[in-house]
C-alpha positions in Angstrom: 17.6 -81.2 -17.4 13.7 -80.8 -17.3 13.8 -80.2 -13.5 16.7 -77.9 -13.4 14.6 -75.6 -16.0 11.7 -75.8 -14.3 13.9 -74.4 -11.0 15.5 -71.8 -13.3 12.1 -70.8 -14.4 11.0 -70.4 -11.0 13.8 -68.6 -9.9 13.5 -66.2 -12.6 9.9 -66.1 -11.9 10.4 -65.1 -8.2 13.6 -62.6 -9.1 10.6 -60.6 -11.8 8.0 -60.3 -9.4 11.0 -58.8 -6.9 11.7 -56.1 -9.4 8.2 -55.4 -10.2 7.7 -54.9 -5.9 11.3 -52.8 -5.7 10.0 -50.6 -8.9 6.6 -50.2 -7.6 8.1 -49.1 -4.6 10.2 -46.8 -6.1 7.6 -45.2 -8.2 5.6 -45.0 -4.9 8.6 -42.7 -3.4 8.9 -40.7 -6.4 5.3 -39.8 -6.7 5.0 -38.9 -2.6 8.1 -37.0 -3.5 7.1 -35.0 -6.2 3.9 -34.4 -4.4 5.8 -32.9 -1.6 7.9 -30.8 -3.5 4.6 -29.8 -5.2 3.2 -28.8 -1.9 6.3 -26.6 -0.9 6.1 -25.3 -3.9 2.8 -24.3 -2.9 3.8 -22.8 0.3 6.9 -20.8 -0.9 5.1 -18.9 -3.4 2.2 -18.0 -0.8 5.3 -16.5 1.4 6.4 -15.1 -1.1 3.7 -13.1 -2.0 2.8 -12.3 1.5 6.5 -11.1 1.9 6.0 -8.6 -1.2 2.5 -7.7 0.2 4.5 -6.7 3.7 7.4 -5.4 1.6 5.2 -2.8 0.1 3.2 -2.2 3.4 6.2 -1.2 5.2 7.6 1.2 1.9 4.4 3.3 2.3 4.9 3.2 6.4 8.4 4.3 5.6 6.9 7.1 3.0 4.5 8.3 5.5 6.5 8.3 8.7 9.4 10.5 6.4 6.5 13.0 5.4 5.1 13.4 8.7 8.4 14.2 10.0 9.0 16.1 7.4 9.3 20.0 8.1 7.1 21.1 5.5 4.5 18.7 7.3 5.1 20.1 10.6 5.2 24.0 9.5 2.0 23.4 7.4 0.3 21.6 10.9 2.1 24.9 12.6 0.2 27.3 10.1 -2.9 25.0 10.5 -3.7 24.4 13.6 -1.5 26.9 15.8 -2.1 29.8 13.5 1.9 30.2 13.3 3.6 31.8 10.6 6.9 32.4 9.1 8.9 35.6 9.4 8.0 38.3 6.5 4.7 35.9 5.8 1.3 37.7 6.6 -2.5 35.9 7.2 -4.8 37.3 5.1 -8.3 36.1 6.5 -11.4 37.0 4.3 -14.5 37.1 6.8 -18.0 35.3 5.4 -20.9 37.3 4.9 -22.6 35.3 7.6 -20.0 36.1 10.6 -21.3 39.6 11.1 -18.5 41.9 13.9 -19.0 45.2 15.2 -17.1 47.2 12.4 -17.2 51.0 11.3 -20.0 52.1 9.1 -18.0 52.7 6.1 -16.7 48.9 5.9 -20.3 47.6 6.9 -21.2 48.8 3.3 -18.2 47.5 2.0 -18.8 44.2 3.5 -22.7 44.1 2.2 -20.9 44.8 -1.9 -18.6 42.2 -1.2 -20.8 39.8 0.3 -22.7 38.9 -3.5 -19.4 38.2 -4.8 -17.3 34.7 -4.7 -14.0 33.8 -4.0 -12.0 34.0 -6.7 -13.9 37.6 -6.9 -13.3 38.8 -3.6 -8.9 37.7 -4.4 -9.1 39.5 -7.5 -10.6 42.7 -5.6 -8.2 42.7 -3.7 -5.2 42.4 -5.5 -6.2 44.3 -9.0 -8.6 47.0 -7.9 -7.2 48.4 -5.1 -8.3 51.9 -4.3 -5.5 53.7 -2.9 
């Protein structure tokens, strides 16, 4: 009965170290596995915030290309650059001091008054104190 306990012992022995190979394997594949997951992980939230970077990229492409093809945009590049202008609309253009014409005597000396006054000045001249 000795030997065949000596053979069991073995046996058991052998069938131990087995299961310690097949469950350090196991932990092996785990750990690889959870690394990989970890590393997609990884990669699917760098999409993701690439695709929210594009995502807002293309909103403000979208805003633009609606406001330059807006008609406001165009009348205002109409008015800007083409000097067009809307029926029942008038240009009022104030001339600078420096950008001397050939005028009439009488708005010469109108022209040197006006020419120490600013802006805002020059509007409220002409809208307020009108000489009719």
């Amino acid at each position: 009965m000795a030997i065949k306990l000596h053979q069991t012992s073995r046996l058991t022995k052998l069938i131990i170290v087995g299961e310690l190979i097949l469950v350090s394997y196991l932990l092996y594949t785990l750990t690889v596995s959870v690394y990989k997951s970890y590393q997609i992980d990884l990669i699917v939230t760098e999409f993701e915030e690439e695709n929210n970077r594009i995502a807002e990229e293309n909103r403000k492409k979208t805003e633009d290309f609606e406001y330059y093809t807006s008609e406001n945009y165009i009348e205002k590049i109409a008015k800007q650059n083409l000097g067009l202008v809307n029926p029942g609309e008038e240009v009022i253009v104030i001339p600078l001091s420096d950008q001397k014409e050939e005028v009439l005597p009488s708005v010469n000396d109108q022209e040197n008054e006006l020419s120490d006054l600013s802006n805002p000045e020059k509007w409220y001249l002409f809208f307020f104190d009108r000489q009719v």
